[in-house]
C-alpha positions as CSV (number, residue, x, y, z in Angstrom):
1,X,-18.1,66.3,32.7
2,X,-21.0,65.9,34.5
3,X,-22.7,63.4,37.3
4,X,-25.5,60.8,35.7
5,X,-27.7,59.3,38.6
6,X,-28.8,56.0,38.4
7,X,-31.6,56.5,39.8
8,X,-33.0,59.9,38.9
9,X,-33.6,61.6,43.1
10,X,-37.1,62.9,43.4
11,X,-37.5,66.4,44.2
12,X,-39.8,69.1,45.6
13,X,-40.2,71.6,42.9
14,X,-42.7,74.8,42.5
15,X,-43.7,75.4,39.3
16,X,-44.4,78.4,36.9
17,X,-47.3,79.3,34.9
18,X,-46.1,76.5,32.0
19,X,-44.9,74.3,34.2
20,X,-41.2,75.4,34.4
21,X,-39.1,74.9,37.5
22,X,-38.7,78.5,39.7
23,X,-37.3,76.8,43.0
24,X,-36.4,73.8,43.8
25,X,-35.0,71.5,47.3
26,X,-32.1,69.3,47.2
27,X,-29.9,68.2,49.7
28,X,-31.9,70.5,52.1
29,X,-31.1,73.3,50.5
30,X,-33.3,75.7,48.5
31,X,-32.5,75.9,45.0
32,X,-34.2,79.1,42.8
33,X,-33.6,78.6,39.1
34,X,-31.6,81.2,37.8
35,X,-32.1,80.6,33.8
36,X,-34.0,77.9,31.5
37,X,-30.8,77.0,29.0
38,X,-32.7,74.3,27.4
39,X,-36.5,72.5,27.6
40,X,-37.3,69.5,25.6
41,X,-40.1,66.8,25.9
42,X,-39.4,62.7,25.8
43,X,-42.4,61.0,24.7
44,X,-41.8,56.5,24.1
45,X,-42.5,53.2,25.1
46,X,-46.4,54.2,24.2
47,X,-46.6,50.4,22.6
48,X,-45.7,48.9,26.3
49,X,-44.9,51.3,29.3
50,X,-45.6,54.3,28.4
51,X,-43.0,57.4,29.4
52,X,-44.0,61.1,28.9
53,X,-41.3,63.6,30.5
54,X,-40.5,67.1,29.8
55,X,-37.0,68.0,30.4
56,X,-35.1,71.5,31.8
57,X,-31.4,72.4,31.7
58,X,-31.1,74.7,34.2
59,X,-28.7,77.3,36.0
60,X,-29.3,77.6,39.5
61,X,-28.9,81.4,41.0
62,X,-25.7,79.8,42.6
63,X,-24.4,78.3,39.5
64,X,-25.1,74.9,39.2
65,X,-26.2,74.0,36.0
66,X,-28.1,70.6,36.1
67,X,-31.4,68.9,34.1
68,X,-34.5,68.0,35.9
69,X,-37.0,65.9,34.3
70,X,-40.6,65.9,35.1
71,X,-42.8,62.6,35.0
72,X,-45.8,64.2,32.9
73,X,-48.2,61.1,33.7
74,X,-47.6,61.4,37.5
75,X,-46.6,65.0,37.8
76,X,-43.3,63.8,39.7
77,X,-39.9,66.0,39.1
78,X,-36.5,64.0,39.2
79,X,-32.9,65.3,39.2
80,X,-31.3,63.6,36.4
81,X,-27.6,64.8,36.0
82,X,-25.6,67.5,37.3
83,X,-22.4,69.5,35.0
84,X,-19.5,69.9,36.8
């Protein structure tokens, strides 16, 4: 099961050296990035809009596992879904 937003929620994120996410803030909170379980790029839409995002499944040090998404042509991270 997991929680698909709408509307992916922007977020503050610091970065690694290769652009992976160490920390991140949601909700207020202070979220450090635990382990990378997955990391995949999306790359579409070049024809009309284009969309270029790299994705991260991640575990949180508290043990939240969610995916983050980050908006390679404007440098924007997004929360995209969290697993129950």
């Amino acid at each position: 099961m997991s929680k698909l937003f709408q509307q992916p929620v922007k977020l503050k994120v610091r970065e690694g050296n290769q652009h992976e996410p160490i920390v991140f803030l949601y909700n207020g909170r202070i979220e450090k990035v635990g382990h990378i379980c997955k990391r995949w790029r999306v790359s579409q839409g070049w024809w009309k809009r284009p969309v270029e995002r790299e994705y991260f499944q991640i575990m949180t040090e508290t043990g939240i596992v969610c995916e983050l998404h980050r908006n390679l042509l404007a440098g924007v991270w997004y929360l995209q879904r969290i697993y129950d």
